[in-house]
N, C-alpha and C positions, 0 to 999 in steps of 0.2 A: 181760244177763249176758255176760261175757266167753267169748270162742273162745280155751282154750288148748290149751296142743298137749300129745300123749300122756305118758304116766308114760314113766318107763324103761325104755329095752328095745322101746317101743311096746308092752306089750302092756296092756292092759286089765286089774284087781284084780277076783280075782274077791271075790264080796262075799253076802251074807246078810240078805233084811226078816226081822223079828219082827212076825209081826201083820201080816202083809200085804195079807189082804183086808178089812183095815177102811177108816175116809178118809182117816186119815194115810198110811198103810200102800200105798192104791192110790196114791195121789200121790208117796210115794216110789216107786213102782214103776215108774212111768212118767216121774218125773224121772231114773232110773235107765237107762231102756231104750237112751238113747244118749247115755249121758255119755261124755266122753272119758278118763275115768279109771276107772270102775267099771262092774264086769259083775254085771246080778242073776246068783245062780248057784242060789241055794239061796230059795225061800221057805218061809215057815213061819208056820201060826197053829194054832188051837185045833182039839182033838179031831174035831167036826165040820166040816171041812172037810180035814182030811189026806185024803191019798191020792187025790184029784181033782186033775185039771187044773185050774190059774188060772183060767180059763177059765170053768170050770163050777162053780168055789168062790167066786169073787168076782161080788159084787152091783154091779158097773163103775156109779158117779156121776158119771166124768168125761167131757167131751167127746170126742169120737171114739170109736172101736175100743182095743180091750184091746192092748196095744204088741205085735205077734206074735214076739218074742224071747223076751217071757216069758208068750205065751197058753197053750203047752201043759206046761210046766215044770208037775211033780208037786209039791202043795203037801204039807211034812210038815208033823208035828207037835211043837211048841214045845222040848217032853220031851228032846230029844237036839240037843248044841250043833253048829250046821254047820261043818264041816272049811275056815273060809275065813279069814283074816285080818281080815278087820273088816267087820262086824253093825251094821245099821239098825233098831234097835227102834222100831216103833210100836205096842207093847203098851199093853194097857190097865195101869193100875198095881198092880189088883189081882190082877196073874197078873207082872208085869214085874222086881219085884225080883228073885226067886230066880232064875229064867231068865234074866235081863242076868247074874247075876255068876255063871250055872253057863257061859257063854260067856265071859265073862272069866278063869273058871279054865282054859277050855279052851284059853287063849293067845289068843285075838279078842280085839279093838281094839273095842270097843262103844258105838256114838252114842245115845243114848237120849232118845226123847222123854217118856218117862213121869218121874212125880216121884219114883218109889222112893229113886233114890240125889241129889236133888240136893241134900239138906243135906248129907251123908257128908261128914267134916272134909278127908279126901283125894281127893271127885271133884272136876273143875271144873264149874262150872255158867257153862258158857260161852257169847257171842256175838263172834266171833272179830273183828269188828271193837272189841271194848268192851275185852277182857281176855283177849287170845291169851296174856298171859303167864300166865295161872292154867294152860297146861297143863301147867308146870313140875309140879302137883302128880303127875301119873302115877307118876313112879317112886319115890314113898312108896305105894302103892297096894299091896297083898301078892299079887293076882294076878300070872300070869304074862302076862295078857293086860292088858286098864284099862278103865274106862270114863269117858265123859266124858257128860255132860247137857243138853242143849239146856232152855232155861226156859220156863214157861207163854206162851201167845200173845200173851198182852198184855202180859207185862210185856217183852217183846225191842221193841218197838216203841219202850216208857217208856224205856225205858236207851238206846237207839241218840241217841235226842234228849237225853237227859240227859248223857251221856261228853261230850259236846264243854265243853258250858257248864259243867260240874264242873272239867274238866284245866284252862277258864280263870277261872273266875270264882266256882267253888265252889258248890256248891248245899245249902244247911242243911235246907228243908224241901218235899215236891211234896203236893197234891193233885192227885186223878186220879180221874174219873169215867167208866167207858166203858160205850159201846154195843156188844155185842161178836155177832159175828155168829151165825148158825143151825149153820153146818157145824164152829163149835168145840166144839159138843155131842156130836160123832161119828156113829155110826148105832146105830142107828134115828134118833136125832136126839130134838127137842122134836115132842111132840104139835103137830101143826096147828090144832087146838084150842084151844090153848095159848098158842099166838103169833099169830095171824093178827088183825089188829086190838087188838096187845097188846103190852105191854112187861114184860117178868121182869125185877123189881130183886133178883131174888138166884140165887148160881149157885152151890151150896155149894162151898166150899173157894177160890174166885177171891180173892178180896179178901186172904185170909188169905196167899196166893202171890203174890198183886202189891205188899203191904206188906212181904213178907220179902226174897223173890229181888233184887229189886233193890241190898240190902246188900249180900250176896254178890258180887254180878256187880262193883259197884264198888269194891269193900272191895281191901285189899291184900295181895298177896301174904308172907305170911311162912314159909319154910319150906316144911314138911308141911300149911299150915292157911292159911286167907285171913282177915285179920281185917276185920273188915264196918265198913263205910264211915258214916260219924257224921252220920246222913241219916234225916225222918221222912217216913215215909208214907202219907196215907193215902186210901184205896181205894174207891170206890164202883161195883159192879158190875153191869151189865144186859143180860140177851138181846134181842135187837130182832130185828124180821122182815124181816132180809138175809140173801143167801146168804153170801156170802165179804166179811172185810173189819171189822175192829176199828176202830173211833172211839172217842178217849179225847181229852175236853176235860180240857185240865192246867192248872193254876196253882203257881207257884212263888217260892221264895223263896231269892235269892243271897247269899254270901257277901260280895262286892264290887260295887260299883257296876259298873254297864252301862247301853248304851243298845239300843236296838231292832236298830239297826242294828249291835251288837256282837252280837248274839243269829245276827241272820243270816249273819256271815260267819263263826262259828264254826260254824253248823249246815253250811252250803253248800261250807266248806273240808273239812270232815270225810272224813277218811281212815284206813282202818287198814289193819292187816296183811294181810288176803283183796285190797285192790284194789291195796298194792304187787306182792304175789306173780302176781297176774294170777287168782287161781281160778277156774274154770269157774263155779260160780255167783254169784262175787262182784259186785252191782252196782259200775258206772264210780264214782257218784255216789251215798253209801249214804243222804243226805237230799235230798230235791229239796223247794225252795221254793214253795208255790202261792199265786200270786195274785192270783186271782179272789177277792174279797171273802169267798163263799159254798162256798168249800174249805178241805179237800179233802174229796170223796166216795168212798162205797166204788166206786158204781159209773164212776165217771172216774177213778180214781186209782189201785184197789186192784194194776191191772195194770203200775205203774211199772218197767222194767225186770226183766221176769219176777215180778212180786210180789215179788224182792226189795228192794226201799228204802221209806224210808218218808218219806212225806208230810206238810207241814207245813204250816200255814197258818193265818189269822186274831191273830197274835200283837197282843198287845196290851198295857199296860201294868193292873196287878191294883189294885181299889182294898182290899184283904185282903193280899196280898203283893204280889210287885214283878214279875211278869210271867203272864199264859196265852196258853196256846194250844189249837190244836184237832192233832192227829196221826189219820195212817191207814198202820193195818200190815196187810196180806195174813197171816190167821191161820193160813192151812194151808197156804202157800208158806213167807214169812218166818218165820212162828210157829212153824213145827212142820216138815214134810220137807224141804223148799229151806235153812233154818235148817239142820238136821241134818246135810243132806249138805255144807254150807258148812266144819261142824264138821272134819270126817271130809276133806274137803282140805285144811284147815288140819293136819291133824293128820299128814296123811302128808304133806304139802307140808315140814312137821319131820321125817320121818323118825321118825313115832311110832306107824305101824303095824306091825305085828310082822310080822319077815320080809320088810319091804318096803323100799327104801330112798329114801330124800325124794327132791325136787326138785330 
């Protein structure tokens, strides 16, 4: 991830989790603890656990010590929107709609991991390297604040490799088959029982998310509304017994002729707007090439670049269509809070937090 230098003014945003002693939630909180642009200020999750220290409310899964900036911070309750500029929702979905847009009304700028709002015809459902321009959509939005969406974990992986080969060479149809990891479950998590010596090929609601979002995310801009991209997909989903770390073997099918080696230098040129602007958590390189026959893995791979980039490897030519491959996204870095916070520099990096002025 890149080293950029402070917001304006030098001072640090201050800023708001939703749901913050959950996995998503700790993990933005400590991607948070010493960012060069955002200050936690306010956390906040459900009933039980307000009014305790972080500290003593969060069930900490991550390596090391709970970040001591935000160990003793009072965690509230969801109920009442924070007095900050722009909010990190890692709500669960089933509590997250009406709470993102009761902070959206309240003038906050809201990044949200949950799927409440990502069809909503005027939020973006964005990966700021794929479709920084869908954040034109905001100011059709009727709040006085906005929200913007980060997408399911696997499908941000699917689309970071898919943008490139689409802008050159069109992409008509993908299957996608993933292995997708333990900690995209959340916590409690899946029974150990459950998985240990075992594979889940069904995750409800995945498959139906990784067939839709990806229209969206490449679809185009029109107006108020993005019209979705003339692309089929489809989906096959499974939990497997890793900690961190989505594998999704893909096969596809182009528009125009390519070769292999047209395949790589679109993937390995690939740039977008987070690594022109420099962002703090913008991977240099958002796809890195692996190969080693036998990648890429979660466990050698998942950590590319802070978990932000994603991993390619095994490419081949399809005797079903005209190309696969194997890919590896970090599901709760890239997928979910590093993702999110990606959003949320993109967005004030435009000058599209409220009361704040860009870059």
């Amino acid at each position: 991830m890149n080293i950029a230098t402070p917001p304006p003014g030098g001072q640090r945003i201050p800023v708001a989790v939703l749901g913050a002693t959950g996995s998503v939630g700790q993990r933005m909180v400590s991607l948070l603890a010493d960012h060069p642009w955002f200050e936690p200020r306010v956390l906040l999750a459900s009933e039980r656990s307000a009014g305790r220290k972080f500290s003593e409310a969060a069930s900490w899964i991550l390596p090391g010590p709970i970040p001591a900036a935000v160990a003793d911070l009072e965690v509230l309750h969801v109920g009442a929107p924070p007095d900050v500029p722009l909010v990190f929702s890692a709500l669960d979905a089933s509590v997250a709609g009406a709470a993102e847009k009761t902070c959206a009304e309240a003038g906050s700028l809201v990044v949200s991991n949950a799927r409440s709002h990502r069809y909503d015809r005027d939020v973006p459902l964005l990966v700021p390297e794929v479709n920084a321009d869908h954040l034109d959509l905001l100011p059709h939005q009727s709040t006085t604040g906005g929200i913007i969406t980060n997408p399911n974990c696997s499908t941000i992986g699917l689309v970071l490799a898919l943008k490139p080969l689409s802008d050159r060479f069109g992409v008509r149809r993908v299957s996608v088959v993933t292995l997708q990891a333990l900690s995209g479950a959340g916590l409690p998590g899946v029974p150990s029982m459950h998985v240990i010596d075992n594979v889940i090929p069904f995750i409800p609601g995945e498959e139906e998310k990784l067939e839709k979002e990806p229209l969206k995310i490449l679809g185009t801009l029109k107006g108020s509304h993005v019209e979705p991209a003339d692309l089929v997909v489809s989906a096959q989903c499974n939990r497997v017994p890793v900690l961190d770390g989505h594998t999704e073997a893909v096969s596809i099918e182009l528009a125009s002729g390519a070769s292999e080696d047209d395949l790589w230098e679109a993937w390995v040129g690939f740039r977008g707007e987070p690594q022109r602007l420099e962002l703090p958590s913008a991977p240099r390189q958002p796809i890195h090439r692996i190969r080693r026959p036998d990648g890429p893995q979660p466990r050698l791979h998942r950590d590319l670049e802070g978990g932000m980039a994603t991993a390619i490897g095994r490419l081949r030519t399809c005797p079903i269509l005209d190309f696969r491959f194997v890919l590896l996204s970090h599901n709760t870095l890239r997928g979910a809070a590093g993702g999110s916070l990606l959003a949320g520099e993109l967005a004030m990096a435009r000058g599209l937090v409220p009361g704040v002025t860009g870059m």
